[in-house]
Each structure stands twice: as structure tokens, then as C-alpha cells.
N, CA, C and O atoms as a MOPAC input file, in Angstrom:
PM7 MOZYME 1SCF
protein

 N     35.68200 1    65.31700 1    97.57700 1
 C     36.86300 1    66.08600 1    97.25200 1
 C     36.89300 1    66.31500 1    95.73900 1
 O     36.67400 1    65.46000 1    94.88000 1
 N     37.21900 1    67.69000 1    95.53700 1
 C     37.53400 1    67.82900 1    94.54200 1
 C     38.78500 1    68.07800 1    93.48600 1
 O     39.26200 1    69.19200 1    93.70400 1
 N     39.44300 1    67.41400 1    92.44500 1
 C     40.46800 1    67.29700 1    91.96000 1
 C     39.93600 1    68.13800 1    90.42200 1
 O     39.01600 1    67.80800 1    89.67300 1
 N     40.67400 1    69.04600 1    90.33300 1
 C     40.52600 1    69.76400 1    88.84400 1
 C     41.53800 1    70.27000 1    88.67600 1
 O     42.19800 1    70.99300 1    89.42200 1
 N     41.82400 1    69.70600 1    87.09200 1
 C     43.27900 1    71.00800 1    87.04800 1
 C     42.69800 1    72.20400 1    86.25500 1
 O     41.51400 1    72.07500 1    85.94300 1
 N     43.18600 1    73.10300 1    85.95600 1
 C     42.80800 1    74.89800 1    85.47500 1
 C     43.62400 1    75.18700 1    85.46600 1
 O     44.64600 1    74.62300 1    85.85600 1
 N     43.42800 1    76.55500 1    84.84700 1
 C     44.18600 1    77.99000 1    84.63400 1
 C     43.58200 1    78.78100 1    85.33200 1
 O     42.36800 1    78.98600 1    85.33900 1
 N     45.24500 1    79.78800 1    86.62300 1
 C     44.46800 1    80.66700 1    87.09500 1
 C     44.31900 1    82.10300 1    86.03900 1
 O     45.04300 1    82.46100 1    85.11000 1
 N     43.03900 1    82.74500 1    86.62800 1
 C     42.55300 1    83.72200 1    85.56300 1
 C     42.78800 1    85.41900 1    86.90300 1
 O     42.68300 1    85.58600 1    88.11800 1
 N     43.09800 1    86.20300 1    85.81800 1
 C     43.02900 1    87.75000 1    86.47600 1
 C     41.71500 1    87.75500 1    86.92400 1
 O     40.98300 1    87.18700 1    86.11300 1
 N     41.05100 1    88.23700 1    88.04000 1
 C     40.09100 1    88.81200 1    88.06100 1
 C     40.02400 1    90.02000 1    89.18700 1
 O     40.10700 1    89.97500 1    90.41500 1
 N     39.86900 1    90.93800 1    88.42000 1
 C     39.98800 1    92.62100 1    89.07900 1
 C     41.84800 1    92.58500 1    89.31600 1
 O     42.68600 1    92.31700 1    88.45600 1
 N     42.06200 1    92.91900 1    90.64100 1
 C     43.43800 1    93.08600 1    90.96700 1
 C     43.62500 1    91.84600 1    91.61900 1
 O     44.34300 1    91.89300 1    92.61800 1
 N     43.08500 1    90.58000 1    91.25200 1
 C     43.40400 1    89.37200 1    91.69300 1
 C     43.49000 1    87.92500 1    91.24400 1
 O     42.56800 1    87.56900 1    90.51000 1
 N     44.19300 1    87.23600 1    91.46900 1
 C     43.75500 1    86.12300 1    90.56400 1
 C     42.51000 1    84.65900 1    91.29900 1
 O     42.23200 1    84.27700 1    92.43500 1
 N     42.06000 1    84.22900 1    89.81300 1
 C     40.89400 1    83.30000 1    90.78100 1
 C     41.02200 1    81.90700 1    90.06000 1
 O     41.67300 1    81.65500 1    89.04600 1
 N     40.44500 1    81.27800 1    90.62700 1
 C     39.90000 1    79.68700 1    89.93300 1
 C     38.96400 1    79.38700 1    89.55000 1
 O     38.05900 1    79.74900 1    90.30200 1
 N     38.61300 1    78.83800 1    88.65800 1
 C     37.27600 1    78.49700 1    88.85800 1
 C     37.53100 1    76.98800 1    88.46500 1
 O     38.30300 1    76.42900 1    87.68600 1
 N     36.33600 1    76.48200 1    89.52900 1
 C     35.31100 1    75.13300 1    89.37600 1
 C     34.50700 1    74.99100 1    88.64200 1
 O     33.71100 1    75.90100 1    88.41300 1
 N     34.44100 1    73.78300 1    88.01400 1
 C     33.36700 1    73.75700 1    86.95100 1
 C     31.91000 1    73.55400 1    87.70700 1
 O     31.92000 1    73.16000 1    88.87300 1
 N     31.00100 1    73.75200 1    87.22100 1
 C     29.51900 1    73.97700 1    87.78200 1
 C     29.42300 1    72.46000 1    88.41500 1
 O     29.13300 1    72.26900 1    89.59600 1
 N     29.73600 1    71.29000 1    87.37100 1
 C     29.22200 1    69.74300 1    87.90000 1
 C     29.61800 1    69.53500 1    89.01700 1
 O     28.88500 1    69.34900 1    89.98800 1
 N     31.05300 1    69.54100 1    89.02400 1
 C     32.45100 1    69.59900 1    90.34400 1
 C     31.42900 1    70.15000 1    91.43200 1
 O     30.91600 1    69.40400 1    92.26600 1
 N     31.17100 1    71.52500 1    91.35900 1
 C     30.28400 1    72.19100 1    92.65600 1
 C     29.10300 1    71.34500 1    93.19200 1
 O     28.82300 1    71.13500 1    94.37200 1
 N     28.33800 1    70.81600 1    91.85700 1
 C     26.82500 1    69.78300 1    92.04500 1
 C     27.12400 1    68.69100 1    92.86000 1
 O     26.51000 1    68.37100 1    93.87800 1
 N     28.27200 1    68.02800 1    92.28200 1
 C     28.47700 1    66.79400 1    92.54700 1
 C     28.98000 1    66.53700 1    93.99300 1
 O     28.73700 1    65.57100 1    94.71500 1
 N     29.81500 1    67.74400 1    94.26700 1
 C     30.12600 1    67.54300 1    96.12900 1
 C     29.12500 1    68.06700 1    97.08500 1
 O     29.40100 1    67.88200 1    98.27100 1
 N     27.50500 1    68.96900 1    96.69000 1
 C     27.14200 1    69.38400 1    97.31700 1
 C     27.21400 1    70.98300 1    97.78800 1
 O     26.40100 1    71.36300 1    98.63000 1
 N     28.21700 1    71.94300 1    97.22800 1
 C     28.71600 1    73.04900 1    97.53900 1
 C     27.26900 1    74.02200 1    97.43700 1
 O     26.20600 1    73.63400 1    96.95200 1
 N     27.48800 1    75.13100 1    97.92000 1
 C     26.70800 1    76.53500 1    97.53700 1
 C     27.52200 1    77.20700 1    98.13000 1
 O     28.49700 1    76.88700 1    98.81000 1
 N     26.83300 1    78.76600 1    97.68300 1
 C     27.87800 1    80.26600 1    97.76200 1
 C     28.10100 1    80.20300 1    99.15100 1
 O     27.40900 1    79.36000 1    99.72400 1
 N     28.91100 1    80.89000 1    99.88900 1
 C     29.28400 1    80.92500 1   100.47400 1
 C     29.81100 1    80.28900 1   101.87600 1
 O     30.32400 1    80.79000 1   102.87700 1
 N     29.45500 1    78.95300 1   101.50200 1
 C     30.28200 1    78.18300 1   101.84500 1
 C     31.98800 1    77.93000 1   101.82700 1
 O     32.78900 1    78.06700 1   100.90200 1
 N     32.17200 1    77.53400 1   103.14300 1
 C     34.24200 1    77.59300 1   103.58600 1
 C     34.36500 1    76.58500 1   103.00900 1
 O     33.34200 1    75.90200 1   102.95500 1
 N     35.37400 1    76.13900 1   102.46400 1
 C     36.34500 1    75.41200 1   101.48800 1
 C     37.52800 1    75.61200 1   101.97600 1
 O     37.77500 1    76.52000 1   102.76900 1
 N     38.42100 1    74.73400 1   101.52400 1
 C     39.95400 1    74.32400 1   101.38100 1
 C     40.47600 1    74.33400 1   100.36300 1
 O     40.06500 1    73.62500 1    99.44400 1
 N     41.49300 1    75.11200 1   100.24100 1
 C     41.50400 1    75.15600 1    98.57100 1
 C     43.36300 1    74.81300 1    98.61300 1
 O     44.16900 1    75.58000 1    99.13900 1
 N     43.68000 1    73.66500 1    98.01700 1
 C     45.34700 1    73.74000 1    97.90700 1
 C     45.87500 1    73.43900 1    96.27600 1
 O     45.61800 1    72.72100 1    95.31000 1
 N     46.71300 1    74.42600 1    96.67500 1
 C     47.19600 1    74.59400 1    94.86200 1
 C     48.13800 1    73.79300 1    95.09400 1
 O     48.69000 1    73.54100 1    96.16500 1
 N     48.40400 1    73.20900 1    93.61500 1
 C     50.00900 1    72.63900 1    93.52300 1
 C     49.93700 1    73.04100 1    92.22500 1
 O     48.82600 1    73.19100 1    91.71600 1
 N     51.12000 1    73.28000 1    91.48100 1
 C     51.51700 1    73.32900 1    89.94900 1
 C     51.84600 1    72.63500 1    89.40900 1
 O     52.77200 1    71.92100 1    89.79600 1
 N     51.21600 1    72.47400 1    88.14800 1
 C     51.27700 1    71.36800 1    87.01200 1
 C     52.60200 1    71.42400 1    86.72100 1
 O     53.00700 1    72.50600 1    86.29600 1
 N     53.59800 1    70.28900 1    86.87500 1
 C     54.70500 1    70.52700 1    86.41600 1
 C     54.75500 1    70.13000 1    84.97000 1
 O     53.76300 1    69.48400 1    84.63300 1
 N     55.49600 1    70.30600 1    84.17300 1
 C     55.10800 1    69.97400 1    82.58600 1
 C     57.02900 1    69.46300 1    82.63700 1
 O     57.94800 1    70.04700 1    83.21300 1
 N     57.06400 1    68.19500 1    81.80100 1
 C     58.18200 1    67.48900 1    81.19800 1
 C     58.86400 1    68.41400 1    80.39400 1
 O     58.13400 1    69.09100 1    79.67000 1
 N     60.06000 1    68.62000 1    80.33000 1
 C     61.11800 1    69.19600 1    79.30400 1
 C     61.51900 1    68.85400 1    78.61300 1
 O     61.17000 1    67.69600 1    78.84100 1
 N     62.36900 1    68.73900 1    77.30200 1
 C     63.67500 1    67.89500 1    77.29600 1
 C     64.55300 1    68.61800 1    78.22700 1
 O     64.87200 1    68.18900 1    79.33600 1
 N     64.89300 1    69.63700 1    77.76600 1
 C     65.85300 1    70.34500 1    78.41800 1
 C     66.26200 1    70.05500 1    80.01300 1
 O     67.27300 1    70.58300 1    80.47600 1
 N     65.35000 1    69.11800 1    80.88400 1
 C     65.33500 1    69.02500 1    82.10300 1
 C     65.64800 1    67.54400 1    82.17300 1
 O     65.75100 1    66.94000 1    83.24100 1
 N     65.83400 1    66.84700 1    80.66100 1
 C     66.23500 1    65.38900 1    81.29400 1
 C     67.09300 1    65.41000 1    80.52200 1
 O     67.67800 1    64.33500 1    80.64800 1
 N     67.76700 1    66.25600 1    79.42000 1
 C     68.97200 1    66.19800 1    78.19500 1
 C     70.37000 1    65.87100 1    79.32400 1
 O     70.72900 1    66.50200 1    80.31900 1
 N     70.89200 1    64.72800 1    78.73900 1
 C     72.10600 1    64.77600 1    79.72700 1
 C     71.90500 1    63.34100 1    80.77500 1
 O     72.91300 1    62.71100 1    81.09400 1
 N     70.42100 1    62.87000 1    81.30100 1
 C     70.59700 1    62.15600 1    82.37100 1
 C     70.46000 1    60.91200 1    82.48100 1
 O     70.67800 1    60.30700 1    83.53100 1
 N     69.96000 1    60.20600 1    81.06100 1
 C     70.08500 1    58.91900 1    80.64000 1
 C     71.66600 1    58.29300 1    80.53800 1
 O     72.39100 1    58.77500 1    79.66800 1
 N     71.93200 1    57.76700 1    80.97400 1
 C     72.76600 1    56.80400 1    80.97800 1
 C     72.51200 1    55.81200 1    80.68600 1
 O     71.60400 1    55.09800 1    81.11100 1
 N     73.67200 1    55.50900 1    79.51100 1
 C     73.39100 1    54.28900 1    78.45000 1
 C     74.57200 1    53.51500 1    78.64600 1
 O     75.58900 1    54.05000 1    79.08800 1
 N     74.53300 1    52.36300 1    78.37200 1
 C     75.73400 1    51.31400 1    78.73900 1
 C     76.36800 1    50.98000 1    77.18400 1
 O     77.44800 1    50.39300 1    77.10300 1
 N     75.81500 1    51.28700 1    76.27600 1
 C     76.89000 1    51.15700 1    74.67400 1
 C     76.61100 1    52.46200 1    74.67100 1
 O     75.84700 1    53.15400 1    75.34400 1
 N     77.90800 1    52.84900 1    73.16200 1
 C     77.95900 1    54.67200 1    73.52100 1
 C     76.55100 1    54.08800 1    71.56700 1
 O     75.95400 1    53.09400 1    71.15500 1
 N     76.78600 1    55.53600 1    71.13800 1
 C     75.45700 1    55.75600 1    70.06900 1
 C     75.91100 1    54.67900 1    69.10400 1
 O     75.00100 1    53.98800 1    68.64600 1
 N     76.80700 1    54.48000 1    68.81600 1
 C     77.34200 1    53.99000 1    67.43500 1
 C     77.47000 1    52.64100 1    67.99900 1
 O     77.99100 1    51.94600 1    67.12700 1
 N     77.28100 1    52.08100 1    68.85100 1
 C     76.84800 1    50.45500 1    69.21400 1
 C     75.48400 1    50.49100 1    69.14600 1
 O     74.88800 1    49.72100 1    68.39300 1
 N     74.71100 1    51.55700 1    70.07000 1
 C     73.08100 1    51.52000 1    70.06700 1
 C     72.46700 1    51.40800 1    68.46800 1
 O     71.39900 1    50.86900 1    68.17600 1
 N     73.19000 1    51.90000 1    67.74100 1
 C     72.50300 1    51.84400 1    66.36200 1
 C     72.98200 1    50.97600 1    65.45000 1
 O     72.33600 1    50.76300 1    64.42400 1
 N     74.19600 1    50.34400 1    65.69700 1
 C     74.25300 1    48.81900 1    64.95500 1
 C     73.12700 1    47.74300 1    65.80300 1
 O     72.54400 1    46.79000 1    65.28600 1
 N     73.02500 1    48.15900 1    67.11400 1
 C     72.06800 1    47.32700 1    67.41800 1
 C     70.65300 1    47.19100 1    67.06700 1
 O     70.14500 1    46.07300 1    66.97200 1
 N     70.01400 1    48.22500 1    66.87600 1
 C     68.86300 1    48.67800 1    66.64100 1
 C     69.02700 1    48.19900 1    64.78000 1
 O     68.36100 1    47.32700 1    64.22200 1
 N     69.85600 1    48.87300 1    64.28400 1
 C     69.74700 1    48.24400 1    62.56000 1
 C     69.81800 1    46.70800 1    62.61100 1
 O     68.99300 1    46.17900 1    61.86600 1
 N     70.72200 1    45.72400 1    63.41300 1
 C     70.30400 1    44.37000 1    63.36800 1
 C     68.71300 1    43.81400 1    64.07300 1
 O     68.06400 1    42.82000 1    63.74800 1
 N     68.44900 1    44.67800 1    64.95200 1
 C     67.18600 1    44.04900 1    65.30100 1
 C     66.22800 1    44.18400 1    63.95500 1
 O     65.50900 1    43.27100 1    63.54600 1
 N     66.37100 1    45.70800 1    63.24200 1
 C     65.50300 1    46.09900 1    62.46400 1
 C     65.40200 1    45.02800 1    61.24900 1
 O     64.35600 1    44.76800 1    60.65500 1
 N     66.63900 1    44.46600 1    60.99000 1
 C     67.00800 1    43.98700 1    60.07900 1
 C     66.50900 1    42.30200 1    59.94500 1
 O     66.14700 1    41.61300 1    58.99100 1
 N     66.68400 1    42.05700 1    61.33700 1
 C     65.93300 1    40.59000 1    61.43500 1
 C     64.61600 1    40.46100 1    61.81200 1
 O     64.19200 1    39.45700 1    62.38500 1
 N     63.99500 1    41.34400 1    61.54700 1
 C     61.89900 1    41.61200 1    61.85400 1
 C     61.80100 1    42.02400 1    60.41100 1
 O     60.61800 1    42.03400 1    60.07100 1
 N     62.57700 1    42.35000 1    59.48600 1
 C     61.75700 1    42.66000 1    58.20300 1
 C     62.84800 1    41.70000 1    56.85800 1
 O     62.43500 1    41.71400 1    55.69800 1
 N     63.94100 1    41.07600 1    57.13400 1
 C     64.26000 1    40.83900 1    55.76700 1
 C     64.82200 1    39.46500 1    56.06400 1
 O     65.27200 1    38.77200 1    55.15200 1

């Protein structure tokens, strides 16, 4: 089996994939040979898609007296 991620590319009035040459070596493939081919999409991280969903138990202005005393007792 083969696992590759890519970019699909235009080709003519269609779009294609390509496999890298080793990928093809390494499972055994040649032309015209049937395959299975299943896409899924790379989902890519946001902020914008997690801004909002952390929930914190001190509000900012506790988190950062806390963080300045930790800071404070590792360096002075």
C-alpha cells in the first residue's frame, strides 16, 4: 500500500496525481495496471479554528502572575 501525500495538478481538462517513481518500484506497479486510489484532504490547523475553545480555569491576569512566579523562581 501506498501512502503519499501531494498536490493535485491540472492536467489537460483534468486533474491528476502523481506517484513518485520509488512508491511505483517498491509495490511492484506497471502501466496499466487497476489500482484503488482514495483521496482524503490534508486538513491543515488554524488558529482561527481553535481561537475561542481553550478553556482555562484562572482568567489571563492569574495565568501570568503565575507564569512570572514560576519564571521568577528558575532564574533569580
Amino acid at each position: 500500500m501506498i501512502e503519499h501525500e501531494t498536490r493535485l495538478k491540472v492536467w489537460g481538462n483534468s486533474i491528476g496525481v502523481i506517484i513518485p517513481k520509488e512508491d511505483i518500484k517498491k509495490e511492484g506497479l506497471h502501466v496499466d495496471q487497476k489500482v484503488k486510489v482514495v483521496i482524503t484532504p490534508v486538513k491543515t490547523l488554524k488558529v482561527k479554528d481553535i481561537f475561542g475553545k481553550l478553556k482555562l480555569k484562572l482568567n489571563t491576569k492569574e495565568l501570568l502572575k503565575e507564569v512570572d512566579e514560576e519564571l521568577d523562581s528558575k532564574f533569580f
